[in-house]
C-alpha positions in Angstrom: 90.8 121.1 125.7 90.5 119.0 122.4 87.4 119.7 120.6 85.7 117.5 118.4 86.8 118.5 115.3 90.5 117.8 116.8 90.2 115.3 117.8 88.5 113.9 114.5 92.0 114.9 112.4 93.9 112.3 113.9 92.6 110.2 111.8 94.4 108.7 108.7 94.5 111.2 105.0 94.5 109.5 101.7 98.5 109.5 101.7 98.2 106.6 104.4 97.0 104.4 101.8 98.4 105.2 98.8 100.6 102.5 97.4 103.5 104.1 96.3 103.7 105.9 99.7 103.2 102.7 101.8 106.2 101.0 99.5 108.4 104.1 100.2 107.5 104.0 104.0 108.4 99.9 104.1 111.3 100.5 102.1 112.9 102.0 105.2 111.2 99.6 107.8 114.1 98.8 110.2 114.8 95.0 110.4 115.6 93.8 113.9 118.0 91.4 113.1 119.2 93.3 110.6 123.4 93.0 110.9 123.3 97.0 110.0 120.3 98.1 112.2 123.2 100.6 114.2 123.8 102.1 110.6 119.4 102.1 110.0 119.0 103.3 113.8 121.8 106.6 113.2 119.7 107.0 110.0 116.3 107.1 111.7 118.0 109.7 114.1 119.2 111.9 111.8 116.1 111.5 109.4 113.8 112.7 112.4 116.3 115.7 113.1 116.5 116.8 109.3 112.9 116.5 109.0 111.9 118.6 111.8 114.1 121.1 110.2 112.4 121.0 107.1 109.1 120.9 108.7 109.8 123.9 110.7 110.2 125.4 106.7 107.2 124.0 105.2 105.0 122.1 107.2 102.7 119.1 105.6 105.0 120.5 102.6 108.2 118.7 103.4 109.5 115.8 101.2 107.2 113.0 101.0 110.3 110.8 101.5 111.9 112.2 104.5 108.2 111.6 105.9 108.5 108.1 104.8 111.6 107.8 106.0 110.9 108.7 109.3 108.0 106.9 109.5 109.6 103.6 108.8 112.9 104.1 110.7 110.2 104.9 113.8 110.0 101.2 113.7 113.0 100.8 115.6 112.3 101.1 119.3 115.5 103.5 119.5 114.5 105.6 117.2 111.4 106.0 118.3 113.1 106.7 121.9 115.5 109.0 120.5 112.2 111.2 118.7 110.3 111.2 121.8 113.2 113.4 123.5 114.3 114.9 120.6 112.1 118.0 120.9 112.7 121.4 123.5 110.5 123.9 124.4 111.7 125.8 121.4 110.8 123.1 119.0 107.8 122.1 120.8 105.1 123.7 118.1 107.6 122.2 115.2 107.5 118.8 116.7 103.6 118.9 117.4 103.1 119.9 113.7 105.2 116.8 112.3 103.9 114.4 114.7 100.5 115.3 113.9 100.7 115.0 110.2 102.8 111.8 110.6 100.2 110.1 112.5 97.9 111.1 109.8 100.0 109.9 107.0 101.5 107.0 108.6 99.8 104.0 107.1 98.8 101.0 108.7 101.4 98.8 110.8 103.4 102.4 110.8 100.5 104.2 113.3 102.1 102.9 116.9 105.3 104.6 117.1 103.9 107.9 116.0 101.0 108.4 117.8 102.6 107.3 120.6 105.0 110.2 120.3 102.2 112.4 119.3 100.2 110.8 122.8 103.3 112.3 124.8 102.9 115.6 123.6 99.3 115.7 123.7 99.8 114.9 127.4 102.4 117.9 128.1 100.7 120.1 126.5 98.1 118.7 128.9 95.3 117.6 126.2 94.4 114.7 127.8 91.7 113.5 125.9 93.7 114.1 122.2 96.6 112.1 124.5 94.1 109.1 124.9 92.7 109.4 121.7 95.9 109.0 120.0 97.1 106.1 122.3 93.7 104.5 121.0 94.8 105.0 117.3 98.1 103.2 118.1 96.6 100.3 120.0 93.9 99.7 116.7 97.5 99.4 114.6 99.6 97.2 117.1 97.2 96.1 120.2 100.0 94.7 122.3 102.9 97.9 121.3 104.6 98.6 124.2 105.2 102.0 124.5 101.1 102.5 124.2 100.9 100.2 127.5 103.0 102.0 129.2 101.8 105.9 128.6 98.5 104.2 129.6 99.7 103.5 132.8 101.5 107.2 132.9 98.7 108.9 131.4 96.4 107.0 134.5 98.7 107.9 137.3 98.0 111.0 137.0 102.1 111.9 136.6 102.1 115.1 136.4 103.6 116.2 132.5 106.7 118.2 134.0 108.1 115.4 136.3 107.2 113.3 132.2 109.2 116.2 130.4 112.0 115.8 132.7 112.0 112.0 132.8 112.1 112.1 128.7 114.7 115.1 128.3 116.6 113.1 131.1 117.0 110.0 129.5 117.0 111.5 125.8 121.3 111.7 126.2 121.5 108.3 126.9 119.4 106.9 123.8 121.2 109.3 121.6 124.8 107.8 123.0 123.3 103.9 122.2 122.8 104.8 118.7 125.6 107.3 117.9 128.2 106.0 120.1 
């Protein structure tokens, strides 16, 4: 179970609002329309691979602009797909460790994605209430994102977080083929 202090260190550091750190993170905001999104989306894909490497090395340590790169590439809905089934059992404590100090890095308009992602594993590691309290942290950055509708739903339904796993590493293949096919 999540205790208080827990739950209390999802919330934001002093890195989300330093200036030069939010510029770095917009820098590599993906633009929908953007006539090279494939090119920003493969980055993203890679960026969230090579960082979890790196963070697997040295933690909140890693470079502050693979963090920011990730961060704003996670604006792309298929990015964002791809890093939610980017992680195995192996890498699960890896991938808990960056979410977490993403979400508390990410500065506003950047919180959504990444909290959502931390949300899911919150929820199969079957910390509920962290799950929910994350899901509220993305719906105070972007009240209407999608993906924070939908694990309500999930989260609700009582779906049990294997039969999630499964569903995520299931369709994880398929996202992956979209941007690097």
């Amino acid at each position: 179970m999540t205790t208080e202090k827990e739950a209390l260190s999802i919330t934001s550091t002093p890195q989300a609002s330093d200036v030069k750190f939010i510029a770095l993170v917009n820098s590599f905001a993906v633009i929908e329309d953007s006539p090279d999104i494939n090119e920003c989306q493969r980055d993203g894909a890679t960026a969230v691979i090579d960082l979890a490497v790196e963070f697997e090395k040295f933690a909140d340590c890693s470079s502050s602009e693979k963090i920011a790169k990730v961060l704003g590439r996670l604006s792309d809905i298929q990015v964002r797909d791809f890093a939610l089934g980017s992680h195995s059992s192996g890498s699960f404590q890896t991938y808990w460790g960056m979410w977490h100090h993403l979400l508390q890095v990410a500065p506003d308009g950047f919180v959504a994605p990444v909290a959502c992602l931390f949300a899911t594993l919150a929820y199969e590691r079957g910390d509920i209430p962290l799950a929910y309290n994350a899901l509220d942290r993305a719906t105070l950055d972007e009240p209407a994102y999608s993906l924070t509708i939908l694990l309500r739903r999930v989260f609700g339904s009582g779906w049990p977080a294997g039969a999630f796993a499964a569903m995520r590493t299931e369709l994880h293949p398929k996202v992956t083929a979209g941007i690097f096919d």
